[in-house]
Each structure stands twice: as structure tokens, then as C-alpha cells.
C-alpha positions in Angstrom: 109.5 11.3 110.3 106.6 9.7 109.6 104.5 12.5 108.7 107.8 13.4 106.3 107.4 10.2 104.7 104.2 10.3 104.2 104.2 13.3 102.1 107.4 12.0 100.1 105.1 9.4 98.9 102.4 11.4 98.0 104.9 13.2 95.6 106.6 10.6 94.4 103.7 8.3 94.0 101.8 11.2 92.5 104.8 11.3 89.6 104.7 7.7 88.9 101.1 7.6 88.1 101.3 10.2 86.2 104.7 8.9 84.1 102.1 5.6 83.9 99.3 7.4 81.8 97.2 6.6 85.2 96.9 10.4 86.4 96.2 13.7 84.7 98.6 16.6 84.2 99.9 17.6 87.7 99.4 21.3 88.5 103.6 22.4 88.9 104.4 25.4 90.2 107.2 27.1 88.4 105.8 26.0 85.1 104.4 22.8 83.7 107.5 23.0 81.0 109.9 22.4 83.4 108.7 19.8 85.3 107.7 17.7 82.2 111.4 18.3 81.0 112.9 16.9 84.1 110.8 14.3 84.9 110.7 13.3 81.3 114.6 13.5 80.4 116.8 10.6 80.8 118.1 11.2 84.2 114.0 10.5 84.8 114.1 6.2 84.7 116.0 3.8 85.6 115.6 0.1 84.4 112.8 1.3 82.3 110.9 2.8 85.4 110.3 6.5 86.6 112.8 7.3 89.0 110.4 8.6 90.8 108.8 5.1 91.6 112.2 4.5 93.1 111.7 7.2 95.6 108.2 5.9 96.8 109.6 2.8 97.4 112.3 4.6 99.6 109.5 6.5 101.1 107.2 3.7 101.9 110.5 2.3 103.3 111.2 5.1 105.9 107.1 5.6 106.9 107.5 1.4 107.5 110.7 1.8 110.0 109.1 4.9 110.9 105.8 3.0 112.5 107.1 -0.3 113.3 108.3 0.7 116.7 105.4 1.8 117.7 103.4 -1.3 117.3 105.4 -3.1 119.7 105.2 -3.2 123.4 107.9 -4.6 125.6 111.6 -5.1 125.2 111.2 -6.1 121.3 110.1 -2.3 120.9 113.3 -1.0 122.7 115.4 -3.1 120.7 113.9 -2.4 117.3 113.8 1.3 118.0 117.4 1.1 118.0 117.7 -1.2 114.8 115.0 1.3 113.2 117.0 4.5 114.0 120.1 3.0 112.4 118.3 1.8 108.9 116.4 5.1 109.3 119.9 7.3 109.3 121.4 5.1 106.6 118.2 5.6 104.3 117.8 9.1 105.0 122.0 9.6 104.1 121.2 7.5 101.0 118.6 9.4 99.5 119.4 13.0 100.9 123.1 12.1 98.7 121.2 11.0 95.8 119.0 14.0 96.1 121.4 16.3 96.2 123.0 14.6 92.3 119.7 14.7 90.9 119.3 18.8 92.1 122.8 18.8 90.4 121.9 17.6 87.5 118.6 19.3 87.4 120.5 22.9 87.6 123.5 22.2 85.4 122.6 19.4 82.9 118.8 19.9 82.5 118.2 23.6 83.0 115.0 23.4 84.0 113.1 23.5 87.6 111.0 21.1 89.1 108.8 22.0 92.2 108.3 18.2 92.9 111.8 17.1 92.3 113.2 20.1 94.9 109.9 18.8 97.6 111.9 15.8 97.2 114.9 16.5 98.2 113.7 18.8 100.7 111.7 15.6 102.5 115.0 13.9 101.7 117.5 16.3 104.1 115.1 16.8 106.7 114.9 13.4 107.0 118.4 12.8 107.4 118.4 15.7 110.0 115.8 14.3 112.3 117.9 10.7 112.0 120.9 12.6 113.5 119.3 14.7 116.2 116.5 12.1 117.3 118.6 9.3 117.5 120.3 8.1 120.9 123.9 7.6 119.2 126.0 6.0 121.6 129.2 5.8 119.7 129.3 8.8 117.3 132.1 7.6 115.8 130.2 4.6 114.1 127.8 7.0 113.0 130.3 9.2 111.6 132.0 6.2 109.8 128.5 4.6 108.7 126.9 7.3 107.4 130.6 8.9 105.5 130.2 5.0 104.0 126.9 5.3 103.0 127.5 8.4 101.2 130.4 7.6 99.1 128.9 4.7 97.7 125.9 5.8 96.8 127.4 9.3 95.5 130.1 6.9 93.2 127.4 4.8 92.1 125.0 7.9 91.4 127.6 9.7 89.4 128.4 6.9 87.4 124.9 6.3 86.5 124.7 10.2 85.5 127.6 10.1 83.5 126.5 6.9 81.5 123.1 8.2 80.9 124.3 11.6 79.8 126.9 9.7 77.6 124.8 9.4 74.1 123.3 13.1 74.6 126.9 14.5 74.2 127.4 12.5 71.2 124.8 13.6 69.3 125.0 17.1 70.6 122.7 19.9 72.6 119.0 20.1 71.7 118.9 17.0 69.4 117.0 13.8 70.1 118.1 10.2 70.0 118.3 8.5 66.7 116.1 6.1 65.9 117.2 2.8 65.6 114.2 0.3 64.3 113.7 -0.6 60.6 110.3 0.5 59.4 107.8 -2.2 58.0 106.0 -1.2 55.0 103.0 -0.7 56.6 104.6 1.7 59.1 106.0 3.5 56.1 102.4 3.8 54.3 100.8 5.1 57.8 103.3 7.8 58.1 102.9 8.9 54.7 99.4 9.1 55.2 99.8 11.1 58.3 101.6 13.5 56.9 99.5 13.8 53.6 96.6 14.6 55.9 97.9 17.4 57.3 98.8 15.2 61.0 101.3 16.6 63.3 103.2 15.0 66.4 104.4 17.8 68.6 107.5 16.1 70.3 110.7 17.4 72.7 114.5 16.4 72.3 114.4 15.3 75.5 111.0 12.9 76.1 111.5 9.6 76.0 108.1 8.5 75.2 108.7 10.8 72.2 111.0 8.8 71.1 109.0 5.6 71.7 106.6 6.8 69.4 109.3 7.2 66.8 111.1 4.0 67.1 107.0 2.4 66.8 107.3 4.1 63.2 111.0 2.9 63.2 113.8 5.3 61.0 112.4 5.2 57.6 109.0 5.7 58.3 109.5 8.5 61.0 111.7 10.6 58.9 108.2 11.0 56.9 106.2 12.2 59.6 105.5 16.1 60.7 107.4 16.5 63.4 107.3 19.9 65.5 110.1 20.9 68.3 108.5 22.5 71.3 111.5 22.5 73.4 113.3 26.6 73.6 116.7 24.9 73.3 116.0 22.0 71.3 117.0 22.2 67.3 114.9 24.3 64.8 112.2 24.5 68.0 109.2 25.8 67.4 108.1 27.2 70.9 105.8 29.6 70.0 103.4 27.4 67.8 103.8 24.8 70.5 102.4 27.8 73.3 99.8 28.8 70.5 98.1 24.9 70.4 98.5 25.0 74.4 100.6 21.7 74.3 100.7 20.6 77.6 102.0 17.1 77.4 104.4 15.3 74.4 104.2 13.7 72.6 101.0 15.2 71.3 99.3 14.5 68.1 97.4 17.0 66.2 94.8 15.0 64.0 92.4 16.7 61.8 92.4 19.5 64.4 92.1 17.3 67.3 94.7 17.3 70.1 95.6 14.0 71.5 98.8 13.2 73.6 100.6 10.3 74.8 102.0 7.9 73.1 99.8 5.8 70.4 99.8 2.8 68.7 100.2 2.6 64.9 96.5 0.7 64.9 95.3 3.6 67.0 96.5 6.4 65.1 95.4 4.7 61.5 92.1 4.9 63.1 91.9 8.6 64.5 93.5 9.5 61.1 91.1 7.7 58.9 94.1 5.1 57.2 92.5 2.5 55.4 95.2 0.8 54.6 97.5 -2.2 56.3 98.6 -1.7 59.9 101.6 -3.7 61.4 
């Protein structure tokens, strides 16, 4: 299990640094597209934080209860192997149930595949496989009965979170991003009309949330000014095949005076890549 773990955390740590602007694009198999899409959708935080920083933690959990007993010596080690096993098969259910949503929602919300997200889930059932056969369960009926708990609660609460998140996407409709909600300053306003004077382009997707970071920065008035360009195939009036043509790997991406930059900027720091002389907020 530990060796299991281990690797889980790779992943999943590998995905939060990455979400964190701490790690370069990640090499997915399958398509970079599609692991962007789903990593980078809504079902991809929680609480403001990548999901998958959530799963390391669960990870680091299982390698932690996976080792302990094996520090020990004496009695203590018998009786925490024991305790271990239990946590260890009420984890593994946990996150193997959770797993299994997010593959849900992966196939029929998102459309989209993600090598990392299905090596997760993977780790996640094989974990919960080596709970059940390496344990020594004494009263399989309290596993049965702990493990059906486990299950249901976490699959209720998982559901609910999916169906609240996916709540504002099917009121504004397929393929369309949030609106944005912040009133522009002036100065925002001035900087986007500069931008877009100068020729700047932000290469954004319906679903990316840090695209729509970048927006709400701007705020609505002064966004609506800005060239935007749609690189998601199912997002509206998408402009794919421009997107493939400037190889954008990453959104949002800026396009200033032919320069590709992505990730999202600061208003200061795109007045000075774009040359704005004028106020900044």
C-alpha cells in the first residue's frame, strides 16, 4: 500500500504544483487539452484549492498509516496494525467512492480525458482492494456495515457538491463562460482599451477558472473591451483552429505584440508588457 501511496502523491502533488504556477506543463498522455479541461473546470477546486491537493493530502494519509506499524516493535505494533488496517479500509472506501464521481463526471459532464485523473482512481480501487484482502477481519459484518457507511456518505455528500457546482453552468448554458461580476475602475477600462488598440489578444476557455480570474481583474465593463479568443471545440463561437495554429498550450494566454505569455497577469504587469503609459489600478 505504501508503494501505492506513494505514487498517488506523486500525481496528485505533481497537479497541485502545477494548478500553483510552481511547475511546468505536465506531459499528459491522451492530449494536453483534455487534461487542462478537467483539471481546470469547476469540478477541479474546492474551497478555492485544486482538488487535487485534496487527494495528496489523502495520499500522504494512507503512506502515514501505511508505515506507522512498522516503526513499532512490541505489542503497540500489533495493536496499531489493527487500528491502521481499519482507517486504512475506511480511507481507501472514501476516496475509491469519490473517485469513481469524479470519473463520472469526467465522462458525462466534462467530456474530456485525463490520464492523471483515471491513475488516480486506479491507485484509489486498488487501494481499497488490498484493505479488504490484507486485512485480518474478524467480524465481516462490521466491515460490511462500516465500509456500506462510509460509502453512502461520502457518495451523498460528493453528489451534492457536483450538483451545486454544475448548478451556474446549466444556467447560463453549454460552452459559455461565467459572467463577470466586478465593476471596472477607470483605469482598468483605459488598459483594456489599450490592449485591444494594440492588437493584444487573451486566448481564454469556457471552462478555466483562472480565465475567468483574469476577467473579473478587468471587471465587466472593461473586459467586454478586450480581444478575447475561444479555444475550447465546444465552447461558443471557438476558435480551435487559430488556438492549434499559435500552439496554445496553457489559458489563459496572452498574445502581446507577438509574444506568448500565459497564466494569469496583473493589470500592472500587462500595462507593462503592453507598453500602457497610462494609470494602473
Amino acid at each position: 500500500m505504501a508503494v501505492l501511496a506513494t505514487i498517488g502523491a506523486i500525481d496528485t502533488g505533481a497537479i497541485t504544483l502545477k494548478r500553483w504556477g510552481l511547475l511546468g506543463p505536465l506531459s499528459c498522455p491522451g492530449g494536453a487539452e483534455g487534461c487542462d479541461k478537467v483539471l481546470n473546470s469547476a469540478w477541479g477546486s474546492l474551497f478555492g484549492q485544486p482538488l487535487s491537493l485534496f487527494g495528496w493530502l489523502a495520499y500522504g494519509a494512507v503512506l502515514l498509516l501505511a508505515l506507522l506499524p512498522l516503526v513499532l516493535r512490541g505489542d503497540s505494533r500489533a495493536a496499531l496494525a489493527q487500528r491502521s488496517w481499519w482507517a486504512l479500509l475506511l480511507l481507501s472506501t472514501g476516496m475509491a467512492v469519490f473517485s469513481l464521481l469524479l470519473m463520472g463526471l469526467m465522462v458525462l459532464k466534462i467530456q474530456a480525458f485525463c490520464f492523471f485523473c483515471v491513475l488516480s482512481a486506479t491507485l484509489s480501487l486498488s487501494l481499497l482492494v488490498i484493505s479488504l484482502v490484507g486485512g485480518e477481519w474478524e467480524d465481516r459484518g462490521q466491515l460490511v456495515f462500516r465500509a456500506v457507511i462510509v460509502a453512502l456518505l461520502v457518495g451523498m455528500v460528493g453528489l451534492g457538491w457536483a450538483a451545486s457546482v454544475d448548478r451556474p453552468a446549466a444556467v447560463r448554458g453549454a460552452g459559455v463562460p461565467p459572467v463577470v461580476v466586478a465593476t471596472s475602475r477607470p483605469e482598468a477600462v483605459g488598459l483594456a482599451e489599450h490592449l485591444s488598440r494594440t492588437g493584444a489578444v487573451m486566448y481564454t476557455a469556457y471552462w478555466c477558472p483562472h480565465c475567468h480570474e483574469q476577467k473579473e481583474l478587468f471587471g465587466k465593463e472593461a473586459s467586454a473591451k478586450l480581444d478575447l479568443v475561444e479555444c475550447a471545440a465546444d465552447g461558443q463561437n471557438s476558435q480551435k483552429s487559430l488556438c492549434d495554429t499559435k500552439a496554445i498550450e496553457g489559458f489563459p494566454s496572452w498574445e502581446i505584440n507577438g509574444k506568448l505569455d500565459s497564466g494569469v497577469k496583473s493589470l500592472a504587469e500587462l500595462a507593462r508588457l503592453s507598453g500602457y503609459a497610462g494609470p494602473v489600478p
